[in-house]
C-alpha positions in Angstrom: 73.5 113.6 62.8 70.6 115.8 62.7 67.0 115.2 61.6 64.9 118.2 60.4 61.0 117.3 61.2 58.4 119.8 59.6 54.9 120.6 60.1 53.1 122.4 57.8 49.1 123.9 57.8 47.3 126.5 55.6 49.0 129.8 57.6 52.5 128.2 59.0 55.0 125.9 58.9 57.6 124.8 62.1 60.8 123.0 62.1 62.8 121.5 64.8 65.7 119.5 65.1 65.7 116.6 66.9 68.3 113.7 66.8 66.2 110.7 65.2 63.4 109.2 63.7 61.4 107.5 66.6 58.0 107.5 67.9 59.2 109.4 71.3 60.6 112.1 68.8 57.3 112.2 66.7 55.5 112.6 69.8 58.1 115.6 70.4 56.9 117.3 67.5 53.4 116.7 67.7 53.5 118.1 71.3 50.2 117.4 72.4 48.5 118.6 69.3 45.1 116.9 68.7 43.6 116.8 65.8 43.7 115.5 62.1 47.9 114.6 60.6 48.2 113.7 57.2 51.2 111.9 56.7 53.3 109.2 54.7 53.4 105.5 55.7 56.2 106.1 58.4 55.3 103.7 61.7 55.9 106.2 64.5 52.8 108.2 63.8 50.4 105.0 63.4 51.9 104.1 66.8 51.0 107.4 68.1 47.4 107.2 66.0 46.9 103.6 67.8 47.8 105.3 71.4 44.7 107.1 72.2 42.0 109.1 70.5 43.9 112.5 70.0 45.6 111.9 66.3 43.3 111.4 63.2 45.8 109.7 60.5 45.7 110.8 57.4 47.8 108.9 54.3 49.0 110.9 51.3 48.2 109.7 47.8 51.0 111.1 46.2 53.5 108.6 48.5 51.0 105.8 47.3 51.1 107.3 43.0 55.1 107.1 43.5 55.1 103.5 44.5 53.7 103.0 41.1 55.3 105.6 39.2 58.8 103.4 40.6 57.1 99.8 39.3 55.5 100.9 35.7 58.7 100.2 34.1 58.3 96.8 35.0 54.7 96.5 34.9 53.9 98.7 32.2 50.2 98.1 31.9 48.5 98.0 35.3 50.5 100.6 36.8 49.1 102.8 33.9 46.1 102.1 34.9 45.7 102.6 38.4 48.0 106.3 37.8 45.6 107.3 35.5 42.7 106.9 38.3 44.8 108.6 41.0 45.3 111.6 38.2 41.4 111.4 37.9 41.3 112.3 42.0 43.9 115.2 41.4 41.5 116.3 38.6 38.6 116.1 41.1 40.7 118.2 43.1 41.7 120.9 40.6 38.1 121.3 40.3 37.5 122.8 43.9 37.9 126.1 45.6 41.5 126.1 47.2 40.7 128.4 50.7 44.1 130.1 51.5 45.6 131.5 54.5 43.5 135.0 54.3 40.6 133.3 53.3 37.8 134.7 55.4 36.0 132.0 57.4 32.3 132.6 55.7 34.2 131.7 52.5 36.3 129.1 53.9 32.9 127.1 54.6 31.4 127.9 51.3 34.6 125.9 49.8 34.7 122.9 52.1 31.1 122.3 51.4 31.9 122.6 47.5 34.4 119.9 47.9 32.6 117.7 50.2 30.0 117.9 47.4 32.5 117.2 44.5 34.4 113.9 46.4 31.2 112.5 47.0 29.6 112.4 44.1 33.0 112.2 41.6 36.0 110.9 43.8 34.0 108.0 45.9 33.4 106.5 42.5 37.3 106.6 42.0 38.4 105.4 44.9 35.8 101.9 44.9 37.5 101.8 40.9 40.9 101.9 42.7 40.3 99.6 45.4 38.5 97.1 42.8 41.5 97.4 40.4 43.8 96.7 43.5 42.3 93.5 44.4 42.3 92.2 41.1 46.3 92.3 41.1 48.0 88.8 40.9 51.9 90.0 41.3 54.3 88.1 43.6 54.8 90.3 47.1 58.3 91.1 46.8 58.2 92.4 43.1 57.8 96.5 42.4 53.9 96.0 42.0 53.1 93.5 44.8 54.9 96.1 47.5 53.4 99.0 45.9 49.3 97.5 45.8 50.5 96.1 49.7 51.5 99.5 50.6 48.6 101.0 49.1 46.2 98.5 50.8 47.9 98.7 54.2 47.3 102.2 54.3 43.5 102.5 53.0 41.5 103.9 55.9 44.0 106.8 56.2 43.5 107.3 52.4 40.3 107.1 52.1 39.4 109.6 55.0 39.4 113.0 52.6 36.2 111.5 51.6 34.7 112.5 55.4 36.3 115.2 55.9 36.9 118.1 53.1 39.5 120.0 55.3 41.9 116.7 54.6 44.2 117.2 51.6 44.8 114.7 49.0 48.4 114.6 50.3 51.4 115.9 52.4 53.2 117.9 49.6 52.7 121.1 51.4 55.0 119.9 54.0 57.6 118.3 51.2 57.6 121.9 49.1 58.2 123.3 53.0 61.4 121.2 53.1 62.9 122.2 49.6 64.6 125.8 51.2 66.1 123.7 53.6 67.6 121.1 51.8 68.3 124.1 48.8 70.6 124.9 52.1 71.8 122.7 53.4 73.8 122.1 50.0 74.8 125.0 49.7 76.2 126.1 53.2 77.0 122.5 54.2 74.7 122.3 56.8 75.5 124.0 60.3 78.8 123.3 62.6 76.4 123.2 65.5 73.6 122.1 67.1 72.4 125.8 68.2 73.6 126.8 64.7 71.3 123.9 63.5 68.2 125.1 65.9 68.7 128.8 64.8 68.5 128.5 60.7 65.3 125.9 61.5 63.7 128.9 64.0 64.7 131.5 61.3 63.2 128.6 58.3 60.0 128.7 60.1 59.3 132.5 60.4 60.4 133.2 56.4 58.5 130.0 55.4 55.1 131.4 57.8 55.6 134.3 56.2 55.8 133.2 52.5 52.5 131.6 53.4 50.4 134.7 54.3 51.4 136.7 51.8 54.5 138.6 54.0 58.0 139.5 52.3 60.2 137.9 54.3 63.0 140.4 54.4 60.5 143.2 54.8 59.2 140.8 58.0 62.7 140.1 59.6 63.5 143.9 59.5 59.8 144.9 60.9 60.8 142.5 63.6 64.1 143.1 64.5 63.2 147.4 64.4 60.8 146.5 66.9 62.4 143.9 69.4 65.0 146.9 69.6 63.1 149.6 70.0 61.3 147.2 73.1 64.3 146.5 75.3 63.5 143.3 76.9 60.5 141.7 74.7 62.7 139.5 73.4 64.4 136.9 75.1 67.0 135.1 73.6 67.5 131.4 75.0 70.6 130.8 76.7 73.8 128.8 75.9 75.8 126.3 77.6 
């Protein structure tokens, strides 16, 4: 058994196969990368955030608004109203200039300082509303409410870190929409017979998903590619098998 771990920024996304879930694997495929990860509430990377300076963690709000969405039919009227002040952030959100992949770095600044402007003054307030309304809670701490406030709460620095930093996204659904393709296939190929067939669809997932990203046709990309490793004998080298 196979797990497919994906990373995902404005320009690219990467998968690779590795065979589980652990810290040492997370560590795999962070490879030395330094820098801000927004993530879910998976241990291994706060073990790797709590190992040394290098890893800013991130937490996404839309794991935290699913917690909820799962207890509101139990709990009707609170979880209402904490979803409706996590769809007042998204609002926030909708609000600000959405730099892409092309976006010129002079314009890329301009945006980031628009929504630096717009979480401070409008999503701060939000967020002390949130946290007020989740300390108020009185729900027993293995009902649908009590684990979804305590996973909320456990998490809240991570959370509450887009509000320093405008580059951080409210959440890690880049990465998740990233992952449909591969799931899309995996259902309907039945996965691979292999573990180099395995590695080769995630290498060739990576380059069409890249390319989807900054504005490339990925069949047009593939066949510029390919035309050009073959009219360069010897630029590219394939790995080789055991």
């Amino acid at each position: 058994r196979w797990w497919a771990w994906s990373v995902t920024c404005d320009d690219a996304v990467t998968y690779t196969i590795l065979d589980s879930r652990s810290q040492h694997a997370a560590r795999e495929v962070l490879d030395g990368y330094r820098g801000v990860v927004v993530a879910d509430g998976y241990g291994a990377y706060e073990a790797l955030a709590r190992a040394g300076p290098a890893i800013t963690l991130a937490h996404c709000w839309a794991h935290v608004r699913r917690k909820f969405v799962e207890a509101e039919p139990h709990y009707a009227a609170p979880c209402a109203e904490v979803l409706d002040l996590i769809g007042q952030l998204y609002a926030v959100e909708r609000t600000c200039p959405r730099p892409g992949a092309l976006t010129t770095d002079e314009d890329r600044a301009q945006a980031l300082a628009v929504r630096a402007r717009l979480r401070t003054e409008q999503s701060a307030p939000i967020i002390q509303a949130i946290h007020t309304w989740a300390h108020q809670q009185r729900a027993l701490p293995e009902s649908a409410l009590g684990k979804a406030v305590a996973y909320m709460l456990g998490l809240w620095r991570g959370l509450t870190r887009f509000l320093d930093d405008p580059r951080i996204p409210l959440d890690n659904n880049a990465t998740e929409r990233g992952l449909r393709g591969m799931v899309i296939g995996r259902k309907n190929h039945y996965g691979s017979r292999s573990q180099r067939g395995t590695e080769v669809a995630a290498l060739f997932y990576s380059l069409i998903e890249s390319a989807k990203l900054c504005g490339v046709e990925p069949k047009a990309y593939l066949l510029h590619a390919t035309t050009a490793a073959l009219r360069n004998p010897g630029t590219v080298t394939l790995p080789t098998t055991c």
